[in-house]
C-alpha positions as CSV (number, residue, x, y, z in Angstrom):
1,X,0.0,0.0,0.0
2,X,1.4,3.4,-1.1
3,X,-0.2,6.8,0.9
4,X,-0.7,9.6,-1.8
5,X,0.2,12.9,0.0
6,X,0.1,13.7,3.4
7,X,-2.2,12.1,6.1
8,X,-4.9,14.4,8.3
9,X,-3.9,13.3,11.9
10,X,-6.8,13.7,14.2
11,X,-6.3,13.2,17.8
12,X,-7.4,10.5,20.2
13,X,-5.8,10.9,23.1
14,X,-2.6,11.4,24.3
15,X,-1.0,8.3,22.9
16,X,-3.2,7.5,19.6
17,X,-4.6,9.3,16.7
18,X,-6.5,8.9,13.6
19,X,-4.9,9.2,10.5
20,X,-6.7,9.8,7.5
21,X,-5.1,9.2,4.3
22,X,-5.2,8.7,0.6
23,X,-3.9,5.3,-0.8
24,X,-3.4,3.0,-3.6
25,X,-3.0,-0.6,-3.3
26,X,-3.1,-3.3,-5.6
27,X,-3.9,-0.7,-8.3
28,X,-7.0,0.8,-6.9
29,X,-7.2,4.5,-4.9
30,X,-9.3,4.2,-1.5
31,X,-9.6,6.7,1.6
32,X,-7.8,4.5,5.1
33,X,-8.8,5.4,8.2
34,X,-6.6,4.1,11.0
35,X,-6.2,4.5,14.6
36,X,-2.1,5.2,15.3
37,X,-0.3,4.9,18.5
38,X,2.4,6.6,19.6
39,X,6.1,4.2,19.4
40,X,8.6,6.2,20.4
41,X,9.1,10.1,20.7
42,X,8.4,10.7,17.8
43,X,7.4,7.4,15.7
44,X,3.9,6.8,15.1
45,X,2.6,2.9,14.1
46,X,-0.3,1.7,12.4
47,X,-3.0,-0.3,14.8
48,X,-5.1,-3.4,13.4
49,X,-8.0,-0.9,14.2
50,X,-9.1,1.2,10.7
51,X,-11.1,0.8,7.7
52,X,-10.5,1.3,3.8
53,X,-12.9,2.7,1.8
54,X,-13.0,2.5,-1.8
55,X,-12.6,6.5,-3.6
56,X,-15.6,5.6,-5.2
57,X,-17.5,5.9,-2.3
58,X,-16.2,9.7,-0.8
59,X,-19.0,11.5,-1.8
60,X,-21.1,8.8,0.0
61,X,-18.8,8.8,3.3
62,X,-18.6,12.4,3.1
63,X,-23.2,12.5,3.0
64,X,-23.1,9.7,5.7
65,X,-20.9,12.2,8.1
66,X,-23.1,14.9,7.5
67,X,-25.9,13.2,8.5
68,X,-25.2,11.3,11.6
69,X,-23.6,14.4,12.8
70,X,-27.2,16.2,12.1
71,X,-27.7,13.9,15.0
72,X,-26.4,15.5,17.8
73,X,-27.6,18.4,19.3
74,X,-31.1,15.9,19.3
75,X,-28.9,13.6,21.4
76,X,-27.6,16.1,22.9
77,X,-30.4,17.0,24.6
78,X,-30.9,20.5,22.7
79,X,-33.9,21.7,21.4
80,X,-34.4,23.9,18.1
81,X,-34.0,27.6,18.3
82,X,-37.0,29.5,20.1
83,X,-38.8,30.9,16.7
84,X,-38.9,27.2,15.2
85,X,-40.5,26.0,18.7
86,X,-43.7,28.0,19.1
87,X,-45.1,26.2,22.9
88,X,-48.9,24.1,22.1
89,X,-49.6,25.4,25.3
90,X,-50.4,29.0,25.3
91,X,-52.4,28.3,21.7
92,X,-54.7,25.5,24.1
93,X,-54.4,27.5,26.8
94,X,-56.1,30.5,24.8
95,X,-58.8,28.4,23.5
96,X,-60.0,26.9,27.0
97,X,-60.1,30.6,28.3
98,X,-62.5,31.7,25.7
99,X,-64.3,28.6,26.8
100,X,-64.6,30.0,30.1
């Protein structure tokens, strides 16, 4: 496997990263995302832990990202902004006080 350019290395924690990298092998470009750890001062080794993902399929990856990441503030626990959240309440509560 031959890495075109230079690797994105983002961290993990103190000891590993993730590299992400462009690379051919056996004739065939693909996007390899690894997990690195830390071997010396200033050598950095490939884990086991990582997948390859065929060029092909960037534009894919790249929509798949963007949409689980859409994810979070809902997991998060945020709501929407204030003018998208109008409260149900005061609207019911309005109509049972002209019942009154």
């Amino acid at each position: 496997m031959t890495t075109v350019g230079e690797p994105v290395a983002l961290p993990r924690s103190e000891t590993e990263k993730i590299w992400v990298s462009l690379s051919e092998w056996q004739g065939f470009l693909g996007i390899d995302i690894r997990i690195y750890y830390q071997a010396g001062e200033a050598s950095w080794r490939p884990t086991k832990k990582g997948v390859r993902i065929s060029l092909e399929l960037k534009d894919q990856l790249i929509a798949a990202i963007e949409k689980v990441a859409g994810y979070a503030p809902e997991a998060m626990g945020e709501s929407k902004p204030e003018q998208e959240q109008l409260p149900e309440s005061e609207d019911a509560s309005e109509g049972e006080d002209a019942k009154e």
